[in-house]
N, C-alpha and C positions, 0 to 999 in steps of 0.2 A: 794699418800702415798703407800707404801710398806708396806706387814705385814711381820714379820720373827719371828722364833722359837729361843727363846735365850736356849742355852746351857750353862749347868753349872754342877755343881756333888756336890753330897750330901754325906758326910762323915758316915760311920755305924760302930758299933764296930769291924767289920774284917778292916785287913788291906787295903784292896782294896777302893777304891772311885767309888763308880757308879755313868755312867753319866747320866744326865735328862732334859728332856725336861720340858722350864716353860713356862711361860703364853706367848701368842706374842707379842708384841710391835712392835710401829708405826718405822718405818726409814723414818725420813725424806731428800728428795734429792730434788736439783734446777737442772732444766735444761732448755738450751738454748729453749724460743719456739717463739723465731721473730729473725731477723737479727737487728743488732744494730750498734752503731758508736759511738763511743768516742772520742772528742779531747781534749786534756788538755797541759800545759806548764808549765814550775818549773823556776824558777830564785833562785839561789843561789849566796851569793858572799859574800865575807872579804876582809877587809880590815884590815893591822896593821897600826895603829897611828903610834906607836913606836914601841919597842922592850918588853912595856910592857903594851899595851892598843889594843886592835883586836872589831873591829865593822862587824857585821855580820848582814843578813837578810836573809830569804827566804820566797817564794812567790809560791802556789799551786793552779793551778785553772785547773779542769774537766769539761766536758760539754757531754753529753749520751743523743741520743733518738734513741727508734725504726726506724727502715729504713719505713715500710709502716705506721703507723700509726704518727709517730711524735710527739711520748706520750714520757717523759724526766722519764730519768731512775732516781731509786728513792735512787740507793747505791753509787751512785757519790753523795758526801761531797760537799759542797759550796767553796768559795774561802777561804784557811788559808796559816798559816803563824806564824814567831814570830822574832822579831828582838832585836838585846842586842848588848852590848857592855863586853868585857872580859877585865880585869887588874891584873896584878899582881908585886909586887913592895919586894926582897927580901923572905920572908917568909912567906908574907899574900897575900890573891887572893881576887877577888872581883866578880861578875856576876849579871848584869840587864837586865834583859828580859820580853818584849812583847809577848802573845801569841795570836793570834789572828784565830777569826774564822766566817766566811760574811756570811750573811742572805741567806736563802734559803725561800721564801716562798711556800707556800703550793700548789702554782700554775706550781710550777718545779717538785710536788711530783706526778707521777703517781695516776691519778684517781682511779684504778682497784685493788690498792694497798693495802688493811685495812692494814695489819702490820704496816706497813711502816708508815703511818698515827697515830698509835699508840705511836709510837714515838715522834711525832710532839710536840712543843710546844703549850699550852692550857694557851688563854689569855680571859677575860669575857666572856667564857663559848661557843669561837672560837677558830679552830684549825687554828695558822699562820704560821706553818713549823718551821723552826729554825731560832733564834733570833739571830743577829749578836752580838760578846763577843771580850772584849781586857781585857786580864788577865797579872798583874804586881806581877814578880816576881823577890826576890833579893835574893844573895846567898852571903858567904865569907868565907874562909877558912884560916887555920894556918896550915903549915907544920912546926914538930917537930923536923923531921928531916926522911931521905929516905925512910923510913918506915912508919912511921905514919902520919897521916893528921886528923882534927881536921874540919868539916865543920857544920854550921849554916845556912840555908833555910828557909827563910817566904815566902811561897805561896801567890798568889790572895791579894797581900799588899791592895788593897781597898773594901774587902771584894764583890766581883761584885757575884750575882746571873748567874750562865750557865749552858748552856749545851750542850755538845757535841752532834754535827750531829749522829741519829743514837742510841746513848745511852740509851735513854729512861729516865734517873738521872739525878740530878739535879748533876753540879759538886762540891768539897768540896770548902767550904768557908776559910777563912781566915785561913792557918795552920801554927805552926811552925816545922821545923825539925831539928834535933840533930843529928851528925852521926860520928861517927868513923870508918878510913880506915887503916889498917895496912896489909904491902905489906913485906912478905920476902922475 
């Protein structure tokens, strides 16, 4: 940790501001202290049915350890992903989508790590890393006309319990959204 002197200025009845030194505070900074390695790969693709129906998927997998020790880095995410289908017919749209995000257990998570571990998911009073989630969501919308659009969103449609790699929260459950878009 770094200590540093925050600067700031304190306003008095002359016009002038003096400036002042206040208490120190921590800066916190990460820095490289082993050699490491990453390999990961992305698959993205679509497909059009038609002219008014688009199938889509994407696929993200990372993989990190230190080069001498072969301890697995603990900010590389697990496998995700989310896959849908797009339609749209005249003046109304449609959107169903998969999100998806793969187990990481606590045995991928650097030992030396507390933070990181802090994170983890806590199941009968054991830390198992992160619990793999498939999140269903549906969207639909009404254009009014080139200007305005009119869109409807329910999140997590089976109300599922998650949480993002890393997060620390639990994700929200079941929501609705309401939204208006006007474009001049």
């Amino acid at each position: 940790y770094l200590y540093q002197n925050k600067i700031g200025t304190k306003s008095f009845d002359s016009l002038d501001d003096n400036i002042t030194f206040d208490e120190t505070y921590k800066v916190y900074t990460r820095a490289n202290i082993a050699e490491s390695y990453v390999l990961g790969a992305n698959i993205d693709a679509r497909y059009h049915f038609s002219k008014q129906w688009m199938g889509y998927f994407s696929i993200n997998y990372n993989y990190g350890v230190q080069k001498d020790t072969q301890i697995y880095l603990d900010d590389i995410p697990p496998i995700y992903g989310n896959i849908g289908i797009k339609g749209h017919q005249g003046k109304f749209s449609t959107h169903f989508w998969i999100n998806y995000n793969g187990a990481k257990p606590i045995s991928f998570y650097n030992p030396n790590n507390e933070m990181v571990k802090s994170f983890a998911a806590i199941e009968n009073n054991r830390i198992v890393g992160t619990p793999e989630f498939f999140i269903l969501n549906m969207s639909c919308g009404y254009q009014f006309n080139k200007h305005i659009q009119a869109n409807l969103t329910l999140n997590n449609v089976f109300d599922a319990h998650y949480r993002k790699y890393m997060s620390g929260i639990s994700g929200l459950g079941r929501n609705l959204q309401v939204s208006m878009s006007f474009k001049l």
